[in-house]
FIKOLDREN-388740 format. One record per residue: x, y, z of N, C-alpha, C in turn. Coordinates in pm, whole numbers, always signed. Example, Ala and Ser with C-alpha at 12.3 -4.5 7.8 and 13.67 -1.06 7.14 Angstrom:
// FIKOLDREN-388740
    nc1    nc2    nc3   cac1   cac2   cac3    cc1    cc2    cc3
  +1319   -569   +780  +1230   -450   +780  +1320   -330   +780
  +1285   -225   +708  +1367   -106   +714  +1290     +3   +787
//
This chain:
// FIKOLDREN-388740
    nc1    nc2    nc3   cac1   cac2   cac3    cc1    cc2    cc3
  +1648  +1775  -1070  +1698  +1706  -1185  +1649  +1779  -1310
  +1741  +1819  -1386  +1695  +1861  -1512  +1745  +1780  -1659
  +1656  +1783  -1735  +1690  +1682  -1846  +1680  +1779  -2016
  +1775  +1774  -2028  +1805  +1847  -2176  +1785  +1751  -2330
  +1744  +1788  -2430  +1778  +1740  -2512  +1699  +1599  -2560
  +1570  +1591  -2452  +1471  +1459  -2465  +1379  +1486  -2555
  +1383  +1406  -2632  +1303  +1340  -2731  +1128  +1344  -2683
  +1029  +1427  -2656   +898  +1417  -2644   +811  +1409  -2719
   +723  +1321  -2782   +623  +1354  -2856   +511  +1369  -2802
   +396  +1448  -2900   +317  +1500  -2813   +205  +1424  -2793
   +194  +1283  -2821    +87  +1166  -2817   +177  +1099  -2661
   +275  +1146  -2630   +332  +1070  -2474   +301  +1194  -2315
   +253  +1305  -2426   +227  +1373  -2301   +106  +1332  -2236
    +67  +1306  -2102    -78  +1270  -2022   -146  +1448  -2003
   -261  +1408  -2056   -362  +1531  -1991   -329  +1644  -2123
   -293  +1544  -2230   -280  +1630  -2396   -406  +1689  -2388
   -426  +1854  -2421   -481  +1948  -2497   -584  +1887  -2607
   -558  +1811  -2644   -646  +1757  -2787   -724  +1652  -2775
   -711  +1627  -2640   -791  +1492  -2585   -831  +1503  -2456
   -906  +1611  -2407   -937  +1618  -2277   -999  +1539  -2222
  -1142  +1501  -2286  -1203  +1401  -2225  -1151  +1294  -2243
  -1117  +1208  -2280  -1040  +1093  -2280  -1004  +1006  -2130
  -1052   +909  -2098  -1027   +833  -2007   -859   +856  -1959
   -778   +801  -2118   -647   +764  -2029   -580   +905  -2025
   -627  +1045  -2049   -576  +1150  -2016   -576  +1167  -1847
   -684  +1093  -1804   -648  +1111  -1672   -586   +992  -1550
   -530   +944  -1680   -446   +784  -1605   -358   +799  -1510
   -291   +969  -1484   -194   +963  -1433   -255   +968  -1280
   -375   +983  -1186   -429   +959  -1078   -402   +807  -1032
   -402   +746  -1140   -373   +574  -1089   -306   +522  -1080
   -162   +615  -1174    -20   +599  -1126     -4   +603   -991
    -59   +695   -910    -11   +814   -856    -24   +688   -700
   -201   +705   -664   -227   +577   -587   -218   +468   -541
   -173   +422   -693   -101   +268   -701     +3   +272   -604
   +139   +354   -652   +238   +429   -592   +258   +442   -430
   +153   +492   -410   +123   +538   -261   +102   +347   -224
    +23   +288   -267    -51   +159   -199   +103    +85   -166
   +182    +92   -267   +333     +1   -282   +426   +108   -206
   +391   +191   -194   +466   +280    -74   +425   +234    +86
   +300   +208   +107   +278   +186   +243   +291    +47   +229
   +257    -40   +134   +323   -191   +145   +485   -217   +228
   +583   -125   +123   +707   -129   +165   +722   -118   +258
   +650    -12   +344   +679    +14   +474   +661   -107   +585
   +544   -176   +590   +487   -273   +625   +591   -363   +625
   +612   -411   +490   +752   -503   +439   +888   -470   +535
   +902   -376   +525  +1029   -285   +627  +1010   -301   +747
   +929   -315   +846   +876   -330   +948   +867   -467   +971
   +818   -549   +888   +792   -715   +952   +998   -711   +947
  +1042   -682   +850  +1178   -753   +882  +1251   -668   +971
  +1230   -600  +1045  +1302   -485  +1134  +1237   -599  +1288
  +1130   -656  +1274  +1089   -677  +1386  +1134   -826  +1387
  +1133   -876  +1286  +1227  -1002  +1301  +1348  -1048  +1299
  +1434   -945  +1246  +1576   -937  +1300  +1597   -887  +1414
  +1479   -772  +1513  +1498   -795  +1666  +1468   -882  +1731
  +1364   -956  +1709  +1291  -1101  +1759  +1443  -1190  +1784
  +1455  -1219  +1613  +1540  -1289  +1705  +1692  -1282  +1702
  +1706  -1177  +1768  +1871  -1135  +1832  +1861  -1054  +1971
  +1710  -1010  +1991  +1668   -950  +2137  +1621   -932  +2182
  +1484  -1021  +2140  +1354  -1059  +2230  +1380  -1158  +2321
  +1326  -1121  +2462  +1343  -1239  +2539  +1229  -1328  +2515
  +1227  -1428  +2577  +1098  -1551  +2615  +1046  -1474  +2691
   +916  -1528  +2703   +802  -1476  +2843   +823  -1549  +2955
   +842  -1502  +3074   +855  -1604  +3148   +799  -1672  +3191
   +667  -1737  +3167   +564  -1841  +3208   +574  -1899  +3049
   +688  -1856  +2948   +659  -1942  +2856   +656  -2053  +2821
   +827  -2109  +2919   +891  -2292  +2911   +961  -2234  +2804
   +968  -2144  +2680  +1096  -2197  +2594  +1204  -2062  +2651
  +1314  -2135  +2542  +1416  -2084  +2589  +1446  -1942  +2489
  +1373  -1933  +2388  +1418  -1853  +2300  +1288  -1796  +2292
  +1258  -1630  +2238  +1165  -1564  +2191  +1119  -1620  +2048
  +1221  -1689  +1997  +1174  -1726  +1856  +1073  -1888  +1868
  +1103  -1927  +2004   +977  -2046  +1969   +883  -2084  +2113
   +856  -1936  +2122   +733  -1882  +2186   +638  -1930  +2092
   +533  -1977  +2119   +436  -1993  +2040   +359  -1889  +2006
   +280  -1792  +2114   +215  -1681  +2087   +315  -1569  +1971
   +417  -1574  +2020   +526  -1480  +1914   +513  -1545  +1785
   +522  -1707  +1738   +500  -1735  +1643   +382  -1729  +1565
   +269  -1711  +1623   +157  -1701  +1567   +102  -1558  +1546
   +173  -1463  +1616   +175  -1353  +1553   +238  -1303  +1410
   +369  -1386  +1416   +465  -1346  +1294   +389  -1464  +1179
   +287  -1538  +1194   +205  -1629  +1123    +95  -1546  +1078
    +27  -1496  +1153    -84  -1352  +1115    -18  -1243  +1067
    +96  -1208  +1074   +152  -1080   +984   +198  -1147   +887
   +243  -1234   +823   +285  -1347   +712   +155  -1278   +588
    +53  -1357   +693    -83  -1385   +590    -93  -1242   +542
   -106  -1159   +623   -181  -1046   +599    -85   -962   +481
    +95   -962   +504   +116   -899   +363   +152   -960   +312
   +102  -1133   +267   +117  -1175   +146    -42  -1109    +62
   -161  -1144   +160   -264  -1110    +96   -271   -946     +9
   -191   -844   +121   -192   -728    +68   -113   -724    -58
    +31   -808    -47    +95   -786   -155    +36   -858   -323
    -48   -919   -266    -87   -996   -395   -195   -883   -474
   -260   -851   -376   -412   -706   -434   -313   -605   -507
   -211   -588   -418   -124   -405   -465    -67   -508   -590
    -45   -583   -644    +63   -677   -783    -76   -717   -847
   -198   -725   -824   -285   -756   -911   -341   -600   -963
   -347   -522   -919   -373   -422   -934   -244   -320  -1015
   -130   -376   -997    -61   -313  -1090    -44   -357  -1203
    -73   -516  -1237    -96   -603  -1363   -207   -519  -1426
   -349   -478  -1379   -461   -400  -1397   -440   -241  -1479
   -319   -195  -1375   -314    -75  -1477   -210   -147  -1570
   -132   -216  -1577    -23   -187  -1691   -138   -265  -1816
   -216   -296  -1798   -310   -364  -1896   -371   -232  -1943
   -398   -101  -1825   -486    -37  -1891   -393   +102  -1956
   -323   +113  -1902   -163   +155  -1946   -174   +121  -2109
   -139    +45  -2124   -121    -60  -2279   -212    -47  -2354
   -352    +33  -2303   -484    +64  -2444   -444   +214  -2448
   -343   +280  -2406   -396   +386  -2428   -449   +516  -2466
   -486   +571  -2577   -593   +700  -2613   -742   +526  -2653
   -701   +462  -2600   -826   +353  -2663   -938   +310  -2522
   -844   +340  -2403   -892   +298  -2302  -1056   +373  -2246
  -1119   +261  -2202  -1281   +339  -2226  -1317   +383  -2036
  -1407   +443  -2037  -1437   +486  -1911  -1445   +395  -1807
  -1509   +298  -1888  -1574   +166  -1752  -1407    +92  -1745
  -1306    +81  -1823  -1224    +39  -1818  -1110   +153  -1679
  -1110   +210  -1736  -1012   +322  -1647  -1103   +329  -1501
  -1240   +323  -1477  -1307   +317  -1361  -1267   +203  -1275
  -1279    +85  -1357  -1226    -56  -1298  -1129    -62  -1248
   -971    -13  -1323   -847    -10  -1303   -848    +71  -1168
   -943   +213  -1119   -907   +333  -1012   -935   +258   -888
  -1110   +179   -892  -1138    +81   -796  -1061    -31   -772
  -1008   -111   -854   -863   -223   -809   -781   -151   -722
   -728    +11   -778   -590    +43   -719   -665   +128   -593
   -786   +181   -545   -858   +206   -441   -861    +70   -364
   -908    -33   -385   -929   -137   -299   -783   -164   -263
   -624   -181   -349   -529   -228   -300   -465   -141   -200
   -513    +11   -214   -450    +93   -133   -543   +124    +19
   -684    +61     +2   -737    +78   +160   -701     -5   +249
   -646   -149   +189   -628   -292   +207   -456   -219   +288
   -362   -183   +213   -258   -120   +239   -262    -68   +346
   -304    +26   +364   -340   +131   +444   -357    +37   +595
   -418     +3   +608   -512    -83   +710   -376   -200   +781
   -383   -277   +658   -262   -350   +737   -142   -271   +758
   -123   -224   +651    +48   -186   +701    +10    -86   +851
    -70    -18   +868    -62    +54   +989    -74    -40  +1157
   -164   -205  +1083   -187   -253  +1196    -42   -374  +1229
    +42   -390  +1140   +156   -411  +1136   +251   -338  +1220
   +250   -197  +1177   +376   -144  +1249   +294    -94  +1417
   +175   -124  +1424   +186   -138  +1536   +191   -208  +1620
   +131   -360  +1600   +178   -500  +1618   +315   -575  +1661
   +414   -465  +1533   +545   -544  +1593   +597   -522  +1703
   +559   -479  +1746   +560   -438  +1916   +541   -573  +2031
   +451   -615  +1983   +386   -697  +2061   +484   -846  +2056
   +555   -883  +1912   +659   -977  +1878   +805   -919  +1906
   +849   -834  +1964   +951   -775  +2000   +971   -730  +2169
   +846   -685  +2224   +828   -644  +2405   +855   -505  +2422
   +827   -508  +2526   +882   -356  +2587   +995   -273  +2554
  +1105   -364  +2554  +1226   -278  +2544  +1283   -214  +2339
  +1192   -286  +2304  +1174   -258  +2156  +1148    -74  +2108
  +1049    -64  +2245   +969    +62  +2228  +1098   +174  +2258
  +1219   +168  +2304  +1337   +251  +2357  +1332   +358  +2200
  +1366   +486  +2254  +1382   +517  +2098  +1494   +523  +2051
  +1608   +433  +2098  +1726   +444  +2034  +1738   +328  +1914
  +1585   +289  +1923  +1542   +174  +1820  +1499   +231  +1722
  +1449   +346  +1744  +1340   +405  +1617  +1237   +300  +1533
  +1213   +207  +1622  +1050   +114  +1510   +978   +178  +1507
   +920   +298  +1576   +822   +373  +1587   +792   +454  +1451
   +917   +477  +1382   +904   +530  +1284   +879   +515  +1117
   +825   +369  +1169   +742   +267  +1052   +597   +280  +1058
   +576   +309  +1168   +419   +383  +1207   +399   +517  +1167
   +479   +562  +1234   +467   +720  +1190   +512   +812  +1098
   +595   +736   +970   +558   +745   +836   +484   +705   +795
   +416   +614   +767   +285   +545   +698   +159   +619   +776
   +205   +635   +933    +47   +733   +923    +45   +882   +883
   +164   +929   +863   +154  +1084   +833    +98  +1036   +659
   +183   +933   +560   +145   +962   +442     -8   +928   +439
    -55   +858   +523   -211   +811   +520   -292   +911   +524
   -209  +1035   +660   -308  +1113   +671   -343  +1213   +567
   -245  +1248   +519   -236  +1319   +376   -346  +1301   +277
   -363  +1151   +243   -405  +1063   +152   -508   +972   +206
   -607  +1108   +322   -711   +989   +368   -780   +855   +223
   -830   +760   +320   -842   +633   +232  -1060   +671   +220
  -1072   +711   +350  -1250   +722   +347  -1270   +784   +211
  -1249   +825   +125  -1294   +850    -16  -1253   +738    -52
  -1170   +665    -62  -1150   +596   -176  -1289   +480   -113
  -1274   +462    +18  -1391   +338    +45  -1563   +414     +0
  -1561   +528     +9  -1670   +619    -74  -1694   +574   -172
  -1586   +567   -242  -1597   +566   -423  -1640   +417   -441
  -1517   +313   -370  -1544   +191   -363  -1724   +127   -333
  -1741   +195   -185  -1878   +174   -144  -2020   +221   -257
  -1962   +298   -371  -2102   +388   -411  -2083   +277   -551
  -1928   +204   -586  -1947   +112   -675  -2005    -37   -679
  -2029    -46   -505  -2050   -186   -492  -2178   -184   -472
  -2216    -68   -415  -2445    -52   -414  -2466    -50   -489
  -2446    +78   -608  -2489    +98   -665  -2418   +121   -821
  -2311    +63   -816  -2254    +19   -944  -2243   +175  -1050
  -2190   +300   -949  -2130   +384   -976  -1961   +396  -1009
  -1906   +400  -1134  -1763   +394  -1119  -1736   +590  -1064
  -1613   +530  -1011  -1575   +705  -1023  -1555   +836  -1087
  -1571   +859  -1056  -1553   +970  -1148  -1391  +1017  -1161
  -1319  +1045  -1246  -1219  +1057  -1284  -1149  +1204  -1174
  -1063  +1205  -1113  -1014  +1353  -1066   -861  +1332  -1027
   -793  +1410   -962   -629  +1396   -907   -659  +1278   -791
   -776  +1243   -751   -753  +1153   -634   -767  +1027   -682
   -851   +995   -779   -897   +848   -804   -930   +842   -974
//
């Protein structure tokens, strides 16, 4: 994509020349993360409803279950009751954390260190939180769908294995580093392309 003829000033460029040190010169790392956290959310999101429009149009019952339908299996329901919880909880951290930057977004050549530190650790905590469920999600739906789910003319597999290739890319053990060295010892991060 190329764009002709745009209007730039030079107080909208990030990582301006005239303001190096500056906190929100390096805001664009928290874009970046955030991004990623609501990227593996989606996926997650994509996955619970991939597994519940197979549930129920081609999951069978268990057969020691008594019901007649996969959809009021009880164990099936209380799985799709534990994946409920888990990305509402995630989705609420990754939406509190984007309220966080657009707050810190909105100060900015004003935004102060401990402020931009706070905002990296929110969007670190929403993206390990991410990470974690959405991977234990797409492997889960397995278990609310059966055996014949796993065929690969289904391709669910490949709700897993996007979210773990971008994970692997974007290991999370730093960010729980950064997180962990803020919660002992009340170190914020240090500013870089990762956090």
């Amino acid at each position: 994509m190329t764009f002709e003829n745009v209007l730039v000033y030079p107080d909208e460029i990030l990582g301006s020349r005239d303001k190096p040190s500056q906190p929100f010169s390096t805001i664009r790392a928290c874009l970046t993360q955030l991004n990623l956290a609501n990227i593996y959310l989606g996926i997650a999101q994509g996955a619970f409803e991939a597994a519940k429009t197979y549930t129920g149009t081609n999951t069978k019952p268990w057969l020691t279950s008594g019901v007649e339908s996969a959809t009021q299996d009880p164990y099936i329901i209380q799985h799709y009751g534990n994946i409920w919880v888990d990305l509402q909880a995630t989705t609420c951290l990754v939406d509190q954390a984007g309220e966080l930057l657009q707050t810190a977004w909105e100060q900015e050549w004003s935004l102060t260190a401990e402020q931009r530190g706070e905002c990296a650790l929110f969007i670190a905590t929403a993206k390990v939180v991410a990470t974690r469920v959405g991977l234990d999600i797409t492997n889960r739906i397995f278990e609310v769908m059966g055996a014949r789910a796993t065929n690969a003319k289904y391709g669910f597999d490949r709700y897993w294995r996007n979210l773990r290739t971008f994970t692997l890319h974007d290991p999370v053990d730093y960010k729980i580093q950064d997180i962990g060295n803020w919660a002992l010892n009340d170190q914020l991060p240090k500013p870089n392309f990762y956090s």
